[in-house]
FITI-768746 format. One record per residue (C-alpha): residue number from 1; x, y, z. Coordinates in nm, 4 decimals, decimal comma. Layout:
BEGIN
num->NUM; xx->X; yy->Y; zz->Z
...
***
This chain:
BEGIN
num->1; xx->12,4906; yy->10,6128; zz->10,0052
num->2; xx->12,7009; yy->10,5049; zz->9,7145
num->3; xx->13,0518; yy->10,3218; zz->9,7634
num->4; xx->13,3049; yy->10,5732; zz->9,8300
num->5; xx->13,6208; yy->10,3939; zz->9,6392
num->6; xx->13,9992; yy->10,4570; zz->9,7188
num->7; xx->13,8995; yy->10,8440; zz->9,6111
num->8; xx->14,1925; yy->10,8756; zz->9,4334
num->9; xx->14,5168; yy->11,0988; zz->9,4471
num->10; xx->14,3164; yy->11,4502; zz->9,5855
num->11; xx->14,0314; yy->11,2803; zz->9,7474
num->12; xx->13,9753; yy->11,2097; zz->10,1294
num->13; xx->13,6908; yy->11,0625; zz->10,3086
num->14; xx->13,5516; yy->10,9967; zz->10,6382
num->15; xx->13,2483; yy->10,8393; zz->10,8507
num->16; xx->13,0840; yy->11,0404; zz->11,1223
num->17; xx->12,8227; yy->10,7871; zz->11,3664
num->18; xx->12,5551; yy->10,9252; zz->11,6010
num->19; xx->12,3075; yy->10,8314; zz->11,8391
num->20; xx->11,9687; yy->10,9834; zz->11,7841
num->21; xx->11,7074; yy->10,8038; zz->12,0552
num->22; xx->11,7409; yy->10,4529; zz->11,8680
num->23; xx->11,8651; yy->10,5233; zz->11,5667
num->24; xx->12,1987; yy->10,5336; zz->11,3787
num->25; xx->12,2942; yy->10,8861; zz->11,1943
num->26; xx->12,5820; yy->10,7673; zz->10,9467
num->27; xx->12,7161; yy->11,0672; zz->10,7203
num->28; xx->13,0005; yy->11,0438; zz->10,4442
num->29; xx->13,1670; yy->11,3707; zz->10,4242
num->30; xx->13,4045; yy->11,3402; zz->10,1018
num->31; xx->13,6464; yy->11,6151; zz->10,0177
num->32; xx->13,7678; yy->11,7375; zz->9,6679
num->33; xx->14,0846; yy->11,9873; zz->9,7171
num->34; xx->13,8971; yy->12,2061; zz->9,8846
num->35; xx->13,5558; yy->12,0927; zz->9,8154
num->36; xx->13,3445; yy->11,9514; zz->10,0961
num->37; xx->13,0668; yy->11,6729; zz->9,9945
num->38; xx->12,8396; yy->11,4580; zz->10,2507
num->39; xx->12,5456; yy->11,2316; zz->10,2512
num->40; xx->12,3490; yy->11,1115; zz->10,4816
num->41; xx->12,1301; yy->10,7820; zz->10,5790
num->42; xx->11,9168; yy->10,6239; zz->10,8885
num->43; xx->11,9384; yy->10,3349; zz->11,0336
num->44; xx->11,5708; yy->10,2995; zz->11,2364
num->45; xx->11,5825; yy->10,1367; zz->11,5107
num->46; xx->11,9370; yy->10,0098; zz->11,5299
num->47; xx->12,0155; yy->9,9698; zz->11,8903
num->48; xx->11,6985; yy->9,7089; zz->11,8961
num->49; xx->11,7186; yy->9,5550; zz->11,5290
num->50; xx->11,8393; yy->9,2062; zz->11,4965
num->51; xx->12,1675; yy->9,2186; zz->11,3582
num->52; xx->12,1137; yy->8,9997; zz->11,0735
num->53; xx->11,8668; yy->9,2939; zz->10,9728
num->54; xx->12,0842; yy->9,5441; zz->11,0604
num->55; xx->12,3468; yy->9,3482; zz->10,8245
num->56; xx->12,1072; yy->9,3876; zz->10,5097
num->57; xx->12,0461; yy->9,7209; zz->10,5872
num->58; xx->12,4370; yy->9,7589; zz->10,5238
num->59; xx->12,4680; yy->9,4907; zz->10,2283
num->60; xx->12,4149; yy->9,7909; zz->9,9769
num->61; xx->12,6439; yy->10,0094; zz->10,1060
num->62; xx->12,9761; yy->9,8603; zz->10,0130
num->63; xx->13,2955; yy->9,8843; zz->10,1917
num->64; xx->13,4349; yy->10,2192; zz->10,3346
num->65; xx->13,8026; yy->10,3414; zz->10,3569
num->66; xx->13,9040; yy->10,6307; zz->10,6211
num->67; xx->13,8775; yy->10,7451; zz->10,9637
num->68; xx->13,5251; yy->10,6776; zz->11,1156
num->69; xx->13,4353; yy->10,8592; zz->11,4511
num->70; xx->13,1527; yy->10,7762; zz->11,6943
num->71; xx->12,9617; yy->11,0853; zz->11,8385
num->72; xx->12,7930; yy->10,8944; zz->12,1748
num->73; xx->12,5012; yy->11,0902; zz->12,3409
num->74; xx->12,5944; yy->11,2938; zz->12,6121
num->75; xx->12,3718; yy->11,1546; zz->12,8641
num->76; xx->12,5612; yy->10,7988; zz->12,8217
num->77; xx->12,8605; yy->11,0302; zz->12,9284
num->78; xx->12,9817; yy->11,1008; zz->13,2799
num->79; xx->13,2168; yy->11,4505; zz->13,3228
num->80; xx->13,3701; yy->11,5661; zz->13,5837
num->81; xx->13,5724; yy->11,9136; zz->13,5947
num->82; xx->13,8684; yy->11,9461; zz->13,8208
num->83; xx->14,2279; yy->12,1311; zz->13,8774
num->84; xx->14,5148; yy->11,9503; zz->13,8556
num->85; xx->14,7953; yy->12,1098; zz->14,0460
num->86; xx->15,0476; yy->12,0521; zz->13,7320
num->87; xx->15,0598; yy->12,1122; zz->13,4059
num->88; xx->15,1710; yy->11,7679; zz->13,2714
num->89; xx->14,8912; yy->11,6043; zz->13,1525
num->90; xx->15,0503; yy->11,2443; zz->13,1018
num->91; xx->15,1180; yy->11,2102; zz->13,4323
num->92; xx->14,7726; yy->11,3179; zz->13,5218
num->93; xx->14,6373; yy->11,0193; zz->13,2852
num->94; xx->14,8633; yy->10,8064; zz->13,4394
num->95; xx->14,7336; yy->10,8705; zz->13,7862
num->96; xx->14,4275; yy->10,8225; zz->13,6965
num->97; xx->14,4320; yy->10,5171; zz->13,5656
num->98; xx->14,4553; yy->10,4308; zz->13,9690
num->99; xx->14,2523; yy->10,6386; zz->14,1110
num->100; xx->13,9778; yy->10,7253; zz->13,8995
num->101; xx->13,7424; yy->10,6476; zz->14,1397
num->102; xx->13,8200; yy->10,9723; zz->14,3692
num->103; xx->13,6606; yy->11,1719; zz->14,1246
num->104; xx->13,3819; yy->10,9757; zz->13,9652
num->105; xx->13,2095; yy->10,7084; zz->14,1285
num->106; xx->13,3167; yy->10,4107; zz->13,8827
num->107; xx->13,6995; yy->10,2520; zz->13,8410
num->108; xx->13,9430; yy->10,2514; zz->13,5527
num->109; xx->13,8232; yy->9,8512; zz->13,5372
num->110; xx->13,4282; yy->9,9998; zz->13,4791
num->111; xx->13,4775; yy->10,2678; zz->13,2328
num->112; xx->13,6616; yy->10,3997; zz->12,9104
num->113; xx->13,7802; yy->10,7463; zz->13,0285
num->114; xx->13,9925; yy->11,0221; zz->12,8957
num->115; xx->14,0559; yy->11,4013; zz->12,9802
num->116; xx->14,0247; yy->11,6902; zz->12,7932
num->117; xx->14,1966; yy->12,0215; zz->12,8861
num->118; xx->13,9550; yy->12,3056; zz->12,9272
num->119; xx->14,2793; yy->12,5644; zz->13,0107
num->120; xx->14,6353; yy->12,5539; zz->13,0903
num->121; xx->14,9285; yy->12,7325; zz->13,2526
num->122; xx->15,2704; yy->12,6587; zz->13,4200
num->123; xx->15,1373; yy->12,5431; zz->13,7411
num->124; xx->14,8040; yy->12,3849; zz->13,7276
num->125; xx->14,5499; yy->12,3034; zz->13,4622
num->126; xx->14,1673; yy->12,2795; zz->13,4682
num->127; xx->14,0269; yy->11,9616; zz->13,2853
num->128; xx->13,7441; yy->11,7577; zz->13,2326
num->129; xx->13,7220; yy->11,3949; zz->13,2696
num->130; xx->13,5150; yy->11,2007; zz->13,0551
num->131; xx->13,4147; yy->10,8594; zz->13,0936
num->132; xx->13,1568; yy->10,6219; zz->12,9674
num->133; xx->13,0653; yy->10,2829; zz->13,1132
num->134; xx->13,1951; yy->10,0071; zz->12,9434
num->135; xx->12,9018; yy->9,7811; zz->12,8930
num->136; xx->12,7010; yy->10,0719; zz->12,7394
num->137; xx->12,9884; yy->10,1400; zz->12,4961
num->138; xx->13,0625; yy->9,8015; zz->12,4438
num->139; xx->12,6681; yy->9,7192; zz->12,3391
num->140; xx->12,7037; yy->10,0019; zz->12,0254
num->141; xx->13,0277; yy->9,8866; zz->11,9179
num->142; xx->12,9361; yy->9,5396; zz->11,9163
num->143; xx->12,6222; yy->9,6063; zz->11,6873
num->144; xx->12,8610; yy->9,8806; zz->11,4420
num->145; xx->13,1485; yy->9,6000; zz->11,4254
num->146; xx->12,8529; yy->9,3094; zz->11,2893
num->147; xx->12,7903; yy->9,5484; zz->11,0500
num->148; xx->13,1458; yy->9,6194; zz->10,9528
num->149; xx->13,1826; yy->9,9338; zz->11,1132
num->150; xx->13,4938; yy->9,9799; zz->11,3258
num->151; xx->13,5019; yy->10,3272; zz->11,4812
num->152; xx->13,8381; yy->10,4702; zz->11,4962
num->153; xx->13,7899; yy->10,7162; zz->11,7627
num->154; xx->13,4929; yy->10,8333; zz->12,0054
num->155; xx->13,3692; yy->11,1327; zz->12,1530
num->156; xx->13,0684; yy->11,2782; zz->12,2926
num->157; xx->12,8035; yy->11,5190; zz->12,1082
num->158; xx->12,9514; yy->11,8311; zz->12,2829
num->159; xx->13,2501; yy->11,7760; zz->12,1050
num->160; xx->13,0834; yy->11,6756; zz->11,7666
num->161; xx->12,9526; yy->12,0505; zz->11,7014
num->162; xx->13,3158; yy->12,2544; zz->11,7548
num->163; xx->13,3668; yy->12,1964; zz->11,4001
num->164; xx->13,0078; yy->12,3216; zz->11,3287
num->165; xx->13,0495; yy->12,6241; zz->11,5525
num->166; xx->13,4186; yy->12,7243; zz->11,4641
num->167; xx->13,2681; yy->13,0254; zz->11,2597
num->168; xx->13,0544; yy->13,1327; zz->11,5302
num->169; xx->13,2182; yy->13,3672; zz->11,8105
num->170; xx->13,1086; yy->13,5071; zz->12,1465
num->171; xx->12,9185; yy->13,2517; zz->12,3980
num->172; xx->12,6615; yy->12,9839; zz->12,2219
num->173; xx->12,4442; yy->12,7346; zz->12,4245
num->174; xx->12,3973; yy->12,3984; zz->12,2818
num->175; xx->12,0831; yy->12,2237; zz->12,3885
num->176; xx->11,9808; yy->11,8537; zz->12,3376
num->177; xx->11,6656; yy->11,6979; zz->12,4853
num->178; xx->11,6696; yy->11,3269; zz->12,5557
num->179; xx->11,3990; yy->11,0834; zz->12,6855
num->180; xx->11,4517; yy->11,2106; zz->13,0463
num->181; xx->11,7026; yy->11,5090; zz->13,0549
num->182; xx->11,8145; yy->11,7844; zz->12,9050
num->183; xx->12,1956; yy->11,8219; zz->12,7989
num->184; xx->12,3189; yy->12,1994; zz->12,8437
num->185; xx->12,6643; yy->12,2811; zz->12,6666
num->186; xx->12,8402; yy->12,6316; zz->12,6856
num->187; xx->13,0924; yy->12,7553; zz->12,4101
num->188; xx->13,3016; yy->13,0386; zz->12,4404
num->189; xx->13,4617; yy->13,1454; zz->12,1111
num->190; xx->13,4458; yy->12,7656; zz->11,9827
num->191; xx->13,5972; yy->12,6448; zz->12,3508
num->192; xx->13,3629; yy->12,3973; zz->12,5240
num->193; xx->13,3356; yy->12,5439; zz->12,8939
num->194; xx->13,0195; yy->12,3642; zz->13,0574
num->195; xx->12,9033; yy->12,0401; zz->12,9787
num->196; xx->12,6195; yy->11,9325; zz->13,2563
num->197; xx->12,3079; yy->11,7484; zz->13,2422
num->198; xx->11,9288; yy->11,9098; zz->13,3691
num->199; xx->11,6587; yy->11,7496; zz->13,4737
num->200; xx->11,3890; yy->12,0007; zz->13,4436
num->201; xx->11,3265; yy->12,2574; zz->13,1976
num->202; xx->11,3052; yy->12,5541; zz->13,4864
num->203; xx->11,6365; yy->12,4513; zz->13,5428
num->204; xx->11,7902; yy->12,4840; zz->13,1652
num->205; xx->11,6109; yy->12,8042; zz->13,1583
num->206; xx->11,8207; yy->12,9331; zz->13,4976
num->207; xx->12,1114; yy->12,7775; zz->13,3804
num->208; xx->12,0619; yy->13,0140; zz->13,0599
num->209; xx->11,9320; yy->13,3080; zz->13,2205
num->210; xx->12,2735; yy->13,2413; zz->13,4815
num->211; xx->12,4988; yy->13,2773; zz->13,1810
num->212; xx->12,3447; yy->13,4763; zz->12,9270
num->213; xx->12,4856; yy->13,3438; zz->12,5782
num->214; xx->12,4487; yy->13,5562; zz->12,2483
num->215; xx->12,2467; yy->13,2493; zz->12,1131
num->216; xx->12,0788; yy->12,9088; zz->12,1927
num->217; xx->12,1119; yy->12,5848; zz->11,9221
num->218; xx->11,8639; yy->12,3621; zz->11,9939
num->219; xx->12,0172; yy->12,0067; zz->11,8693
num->220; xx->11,6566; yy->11,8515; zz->11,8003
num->221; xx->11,3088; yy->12,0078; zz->11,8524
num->222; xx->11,2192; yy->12,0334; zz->12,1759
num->223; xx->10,7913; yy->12,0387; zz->12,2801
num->224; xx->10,7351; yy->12,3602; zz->12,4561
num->225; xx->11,0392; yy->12,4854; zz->12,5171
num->226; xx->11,1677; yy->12,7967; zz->12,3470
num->227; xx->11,4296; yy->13,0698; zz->12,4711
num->228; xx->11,3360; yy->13,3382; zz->12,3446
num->229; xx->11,1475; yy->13,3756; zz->12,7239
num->230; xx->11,5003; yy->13,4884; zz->12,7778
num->231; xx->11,5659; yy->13,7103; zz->12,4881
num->232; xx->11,8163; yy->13,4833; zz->12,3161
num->233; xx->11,8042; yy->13,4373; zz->11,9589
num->234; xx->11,7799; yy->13,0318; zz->11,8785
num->235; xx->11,8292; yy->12,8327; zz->11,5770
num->236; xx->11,6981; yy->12,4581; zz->11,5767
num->237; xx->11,9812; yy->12,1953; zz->11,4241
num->238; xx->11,9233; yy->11,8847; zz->11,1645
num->239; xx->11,9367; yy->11,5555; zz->11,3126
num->240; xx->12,2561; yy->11,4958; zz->11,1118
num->241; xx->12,4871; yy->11,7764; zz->11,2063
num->242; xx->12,6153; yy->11,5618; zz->11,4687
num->243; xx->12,7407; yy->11,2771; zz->11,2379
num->244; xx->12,8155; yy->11,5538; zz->11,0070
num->245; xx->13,0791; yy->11,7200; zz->11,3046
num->246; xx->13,2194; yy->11,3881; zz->11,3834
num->247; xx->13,3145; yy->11,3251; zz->11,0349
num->248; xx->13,4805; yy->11,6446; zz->10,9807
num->249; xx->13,7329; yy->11,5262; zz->11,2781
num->250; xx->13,8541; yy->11,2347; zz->11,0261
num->251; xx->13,9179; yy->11,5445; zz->10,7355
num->252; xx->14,0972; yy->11,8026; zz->10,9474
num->253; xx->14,2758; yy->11,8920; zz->11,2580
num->254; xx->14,1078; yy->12,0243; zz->11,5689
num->255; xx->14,1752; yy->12,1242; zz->11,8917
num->256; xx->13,9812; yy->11,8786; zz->12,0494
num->257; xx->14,2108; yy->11,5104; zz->12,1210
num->258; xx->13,9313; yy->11,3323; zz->12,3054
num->259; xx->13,9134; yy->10,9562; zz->12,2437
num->260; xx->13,7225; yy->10,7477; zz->12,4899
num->261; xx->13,9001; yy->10,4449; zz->12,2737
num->262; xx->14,2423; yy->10,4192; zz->12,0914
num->263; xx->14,2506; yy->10,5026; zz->11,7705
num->264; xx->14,4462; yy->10,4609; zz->11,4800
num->265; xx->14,6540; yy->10,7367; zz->11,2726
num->266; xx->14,5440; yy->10,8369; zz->10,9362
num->267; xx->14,7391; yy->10,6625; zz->10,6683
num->268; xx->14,8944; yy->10,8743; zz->10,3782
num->269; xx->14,6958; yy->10,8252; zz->10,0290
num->270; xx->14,9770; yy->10,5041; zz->9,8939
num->271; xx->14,9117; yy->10,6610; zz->9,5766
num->272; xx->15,0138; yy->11,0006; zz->9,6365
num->273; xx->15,3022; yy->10,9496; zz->9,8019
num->274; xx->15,4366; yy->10,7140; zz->9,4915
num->275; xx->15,3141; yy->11,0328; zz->9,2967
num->276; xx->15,5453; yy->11,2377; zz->9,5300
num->277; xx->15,8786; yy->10,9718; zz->9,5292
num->278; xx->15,8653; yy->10,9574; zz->9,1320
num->279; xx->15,8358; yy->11,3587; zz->9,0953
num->280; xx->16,1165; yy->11,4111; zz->9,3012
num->281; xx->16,3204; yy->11,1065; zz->9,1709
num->282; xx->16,2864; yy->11,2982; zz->8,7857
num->283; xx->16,3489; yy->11,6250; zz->8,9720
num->284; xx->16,6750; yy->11,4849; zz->9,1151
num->285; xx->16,7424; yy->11,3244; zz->8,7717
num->286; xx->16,6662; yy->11,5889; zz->8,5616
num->287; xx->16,8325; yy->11,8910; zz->8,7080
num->288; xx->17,0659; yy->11,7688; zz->9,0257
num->289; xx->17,2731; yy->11,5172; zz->8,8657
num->290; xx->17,4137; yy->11,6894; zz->8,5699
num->291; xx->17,4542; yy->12,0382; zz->8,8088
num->292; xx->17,6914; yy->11,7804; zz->9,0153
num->293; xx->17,8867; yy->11,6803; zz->8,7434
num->294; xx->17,9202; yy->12,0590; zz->8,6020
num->295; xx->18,0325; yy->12,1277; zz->8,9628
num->296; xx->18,2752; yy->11,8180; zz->9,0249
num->297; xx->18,5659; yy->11,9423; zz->8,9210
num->298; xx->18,5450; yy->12,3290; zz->9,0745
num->299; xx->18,4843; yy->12,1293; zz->9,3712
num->300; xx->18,7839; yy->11,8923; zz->9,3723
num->301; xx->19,0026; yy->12,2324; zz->9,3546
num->302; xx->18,7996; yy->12,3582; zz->9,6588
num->303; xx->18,8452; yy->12,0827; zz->9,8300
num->304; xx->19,1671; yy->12,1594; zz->10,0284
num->305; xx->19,0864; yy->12,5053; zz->10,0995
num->306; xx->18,7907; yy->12,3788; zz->10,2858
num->307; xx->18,9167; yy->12,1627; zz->10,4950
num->308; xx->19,1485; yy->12,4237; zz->10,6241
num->309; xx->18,8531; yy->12,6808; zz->10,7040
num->310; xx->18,6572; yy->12,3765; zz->10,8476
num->311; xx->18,9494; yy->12,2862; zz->11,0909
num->312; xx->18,9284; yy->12,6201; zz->11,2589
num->313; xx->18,5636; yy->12,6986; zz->11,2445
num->314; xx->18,5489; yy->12,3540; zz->11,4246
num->315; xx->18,8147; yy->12,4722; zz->11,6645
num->316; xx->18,6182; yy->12,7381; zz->11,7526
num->317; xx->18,3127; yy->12,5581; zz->11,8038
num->318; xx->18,4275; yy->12,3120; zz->12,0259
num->319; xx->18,5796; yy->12,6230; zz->12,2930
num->320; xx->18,2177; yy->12,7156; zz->12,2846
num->321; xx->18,0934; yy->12,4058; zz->12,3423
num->322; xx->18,3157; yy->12,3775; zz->12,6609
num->323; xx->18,1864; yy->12,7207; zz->12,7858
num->324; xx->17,8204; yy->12,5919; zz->12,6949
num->325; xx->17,8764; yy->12,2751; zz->12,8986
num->326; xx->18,0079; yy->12,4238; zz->13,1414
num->327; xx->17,6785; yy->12,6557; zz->13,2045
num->328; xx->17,4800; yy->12,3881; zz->13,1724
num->329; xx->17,6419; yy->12,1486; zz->13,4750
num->330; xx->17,5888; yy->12,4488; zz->13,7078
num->331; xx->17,1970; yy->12,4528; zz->13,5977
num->332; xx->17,1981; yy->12,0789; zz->13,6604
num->333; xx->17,3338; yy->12,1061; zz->13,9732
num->334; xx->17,1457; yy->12,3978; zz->14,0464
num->335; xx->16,7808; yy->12,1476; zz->13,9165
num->336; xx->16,9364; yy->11,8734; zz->14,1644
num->337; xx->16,9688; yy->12,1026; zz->14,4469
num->338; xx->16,6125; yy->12,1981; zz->14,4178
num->339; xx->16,4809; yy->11,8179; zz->14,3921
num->340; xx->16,6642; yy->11,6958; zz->14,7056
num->341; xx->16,4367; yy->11,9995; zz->14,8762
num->342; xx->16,0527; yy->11,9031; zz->14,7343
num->343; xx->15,9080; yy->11,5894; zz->14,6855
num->344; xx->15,6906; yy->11,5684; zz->14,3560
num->345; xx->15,3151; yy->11,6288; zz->14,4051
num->346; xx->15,1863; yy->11,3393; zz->14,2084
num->347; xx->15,4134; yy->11,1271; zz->14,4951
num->348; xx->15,2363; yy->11,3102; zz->14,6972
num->349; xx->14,9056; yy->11,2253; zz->14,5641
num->350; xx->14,9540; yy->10,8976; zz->14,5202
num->351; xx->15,0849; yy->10,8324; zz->14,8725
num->352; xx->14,7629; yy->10,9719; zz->15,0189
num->353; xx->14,5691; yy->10,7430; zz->14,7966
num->354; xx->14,7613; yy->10,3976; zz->14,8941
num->355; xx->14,7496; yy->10,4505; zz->15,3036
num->356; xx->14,4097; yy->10,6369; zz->15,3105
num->357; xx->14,1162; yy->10,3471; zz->15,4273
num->358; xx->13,8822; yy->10,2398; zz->15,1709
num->359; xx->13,6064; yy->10,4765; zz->15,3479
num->360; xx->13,7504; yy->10,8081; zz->15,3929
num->361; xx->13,6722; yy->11,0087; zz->15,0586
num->362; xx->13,8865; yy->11,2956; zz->14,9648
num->363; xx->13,7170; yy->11,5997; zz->14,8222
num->364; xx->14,0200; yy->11,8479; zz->14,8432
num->365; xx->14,4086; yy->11,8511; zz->14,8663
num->366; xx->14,6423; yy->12,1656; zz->14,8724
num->367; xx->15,0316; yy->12,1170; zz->14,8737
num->368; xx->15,1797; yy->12,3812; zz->14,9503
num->369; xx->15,5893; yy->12,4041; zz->14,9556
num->370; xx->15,6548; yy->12,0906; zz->15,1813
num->371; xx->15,3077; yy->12,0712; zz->15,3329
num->372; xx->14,9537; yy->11,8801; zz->15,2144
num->373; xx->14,6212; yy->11,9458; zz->15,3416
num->374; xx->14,3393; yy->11,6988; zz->15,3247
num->375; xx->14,0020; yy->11,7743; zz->15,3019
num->376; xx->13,7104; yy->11,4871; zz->15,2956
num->377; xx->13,5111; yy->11,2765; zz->15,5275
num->378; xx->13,4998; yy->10,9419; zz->15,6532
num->379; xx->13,3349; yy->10,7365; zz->15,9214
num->380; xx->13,6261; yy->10,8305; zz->16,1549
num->381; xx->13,8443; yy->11,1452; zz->16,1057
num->382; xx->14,0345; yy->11,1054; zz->16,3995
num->383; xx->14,1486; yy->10,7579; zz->16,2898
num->384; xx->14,3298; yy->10,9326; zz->16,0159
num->385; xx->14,5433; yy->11,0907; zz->16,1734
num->386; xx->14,7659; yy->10,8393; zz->16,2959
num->387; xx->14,7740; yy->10,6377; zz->15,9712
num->388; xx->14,9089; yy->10,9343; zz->15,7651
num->389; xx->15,1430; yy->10,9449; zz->16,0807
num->390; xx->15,2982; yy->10,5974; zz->16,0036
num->391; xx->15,3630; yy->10,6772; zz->15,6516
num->392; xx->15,7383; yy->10,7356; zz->15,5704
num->393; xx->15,6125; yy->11,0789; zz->15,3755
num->394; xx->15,3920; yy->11,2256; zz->15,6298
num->395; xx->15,5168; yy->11,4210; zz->15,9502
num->396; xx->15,3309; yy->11,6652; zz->16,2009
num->397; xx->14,9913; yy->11,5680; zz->16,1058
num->398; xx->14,6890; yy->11,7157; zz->16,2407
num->399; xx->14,3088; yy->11,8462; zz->16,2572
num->400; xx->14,3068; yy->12,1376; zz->16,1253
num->401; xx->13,9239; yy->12,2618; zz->16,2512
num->402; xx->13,6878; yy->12,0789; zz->16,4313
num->403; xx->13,4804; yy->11,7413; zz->16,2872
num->404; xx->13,1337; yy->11,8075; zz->16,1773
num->405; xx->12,9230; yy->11,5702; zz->16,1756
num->406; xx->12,7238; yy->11,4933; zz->15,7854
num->407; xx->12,4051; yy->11,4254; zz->15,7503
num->408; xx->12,4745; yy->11,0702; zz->15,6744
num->409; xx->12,6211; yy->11,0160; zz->15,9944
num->410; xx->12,9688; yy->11,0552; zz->15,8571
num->411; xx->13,2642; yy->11,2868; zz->15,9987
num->412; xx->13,4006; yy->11,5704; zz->15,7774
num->413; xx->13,7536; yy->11,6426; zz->15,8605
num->414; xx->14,0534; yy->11,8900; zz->15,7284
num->415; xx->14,3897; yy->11,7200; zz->15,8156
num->416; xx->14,7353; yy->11,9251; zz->15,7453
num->417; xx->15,0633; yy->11,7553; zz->15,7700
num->418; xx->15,4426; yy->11,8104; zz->15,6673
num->419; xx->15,5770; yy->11,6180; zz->15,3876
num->420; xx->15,9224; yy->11,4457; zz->15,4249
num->421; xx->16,2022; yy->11,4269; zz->15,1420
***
């Protein structure tokens, strides 16, 4: 891979990383106007190399400006769909920076995490969280930075081949077969719906068979395995079209914000935008400033008459100003009325989280107006009942049906309550 230099004043640039069993996939994609450019190189062995080798393997390459993204196999990856019973998905982040750990079994201290949203409306919104363990993450990064690479952003394959597939429409199965597993991803019209990992290959063939798709992409070759069992037409991928995906992210926008690290913003082109400031300084200089003095003196004779139309458009404008103000006090009012009644759902939430014991686990909540039901199990459900009791939020609370018993011993329970302003 040659040095990719500054590129220029119509030039951009960008790295895309992946994973492929031990190797490292980098690919340059380079674009021209409107003239896409890659190449691609193999690192063998790199998550075993020593990293003095791994350091002359990268001697040649020179130094690299732009956006570099990290595709991590999806295997490494942990995702978890659920409904969130609001459609703000800050506060959703927020919460689940402290309480991760109700919906996957690691904490926000074990993991990098973030959320995608897989669909959205006024009152709820189904997403995925996505989370990776930190030492695993940690071990790549720490091999990419002693080689100079800093990875602006990560994501996970699935997410690597939207930019490959945003020509294709209609439902597309990605497969990718790892040491152990199979990883099954569903598209629908370039919108990643299903992102699971299968053990077996009877079981990627029912999951295909379950949800018929109008074709298969098998990510590498896969020994014995072919879908056309299931009348599918299939297509088998390069090794590189991952790297190739990720680096598109760093050349264009997508729909896809996932970044299991913080990243930086792209940085305009210095170049072009002193291009820009001295075009439009000669602009101004050529044809503005002798147009104002043309127009001075028309204007001075203007000037008076102005003011005098100005005074009473601004007369005007402030009556309807008054009227606007005044509609807009009653809908405050009308806003604060309303909050005295409910008590926000994420303070609802999060209340249920702080006085719930370390050993009840909550599988289920529905609020409801002002009432919450819980549903979950824990080594005692009737103990529950009087320590939502105690809490300043919760009134009325009760078993809703009868405990079961799990077959771990533990007690399923379904607890509804009133909530208190």
């Amino acid at each position: 891979m040659k040095k990719i230099p500054f590129v220029g004043m119509f030039s951009q640039s960008a790295m895309g990383l992946s994973i492929c069993e031990n190797d490292l996939i980098i690919t340059v994609v380079c674009k021209k106007l409107v003239k896409y450019s890659h190449e691609t190189f193999r690192i063998k062995d790199f998550m075993f190399k020593d990293v003095q080798l791994l350091k002359h393997a990268m001697l040649q390459r020179g130094n690299f400006v732009g956006e570099i993204i990290l595709s991590l196999p999806r295997e490494l990856a942990i995702v978890r769909e659920i409904d969130y019973p609001h459609a703000n998905l800050k506060e959703l982040r927020e919460a689940l920076t402290y309480q991760l750990d109700s919906f996957i079994p690691f904490s926000n201290e074990d993991v990098y995490f973030d959320i995608h949203s897989l669909s959205q409306n006024r009152y709820d919104t189904k997403v995925l969280i996505v989370a990776v363990k930190k030492a695993e993450l940690d071990n790549i990064l720490l091999r990419l930075q002693a080689v100079e690479i800093i990875p602006t952003r990560v994501i996970i394959s699935p997410f690597a081949f939207l930019p490959i597939l945003a020509e294709k429409k209609g439902s597309i199965v990605l497969v990718n077969k790892s040491e152990k597993n199979y990883s099954y991803n569903r598209f629908e019209n370039n919108h990643l719906v299903v992102s699971s990992i299968v053990k077996t290959e009877g079981e990627l063939i029912n999951q295909i068979k379950t949800h018929l798709p109008d074709e298969v992409l098998l990510a590498n070759a896969i020994d014995g395995f072919s879908p056309d069992e299931c009348k599918v037409p299939s297509q088998l991928l390069d090794e590189y079209l991952e790297s190739y995906g990720s680096a598109l992210y760093g050349l264009s926008e997508y729909s896809c914000n996932l970044s299991l690290i913080s990243s930086s913003r792209k940085r305009l082109n210095a170049q072009m935008v002193l291009l820009c400031f001295l075009i439009g300084f000669l602009v101004c200089f050529i044809f503005l400033i002798p147009y104002i003095q043309k127009t001075n003196n028309l204007s001075i004779l203007k000037t008076i008459d102005t003011q005098i139309k100005s005074i009473k458009k601004d007369v005007s404008v402030v009556e309807k100003l008054q009227d606007q103000i005044a509609i807009l006090d009653k809908a405050v009012n009308k806003v604060n009325e309303i909050k005295e009644i409910y008590i926000p759902r994420i303070d609802v939430i999060l209340e249920l989280a702080k006085v719930l014991p370390s050993d009840a686990w909550v599988k289920a909540i529905t609020i409801v107006d002002n009432t919450f039901e819980v549903e979950g199990d824990a080594v005692s459900s009737t103990n529950l009942i009087p320590i939502l009791e105690n809490s300043p939020h919760f009134s009325g609370v009760g078993l809703v049906s009868p405990v079961t018993k799990t077959q771990s011993g533990r007690e399923k329970y379904r607890i509804r309550g009133n909530i208190k302003k």
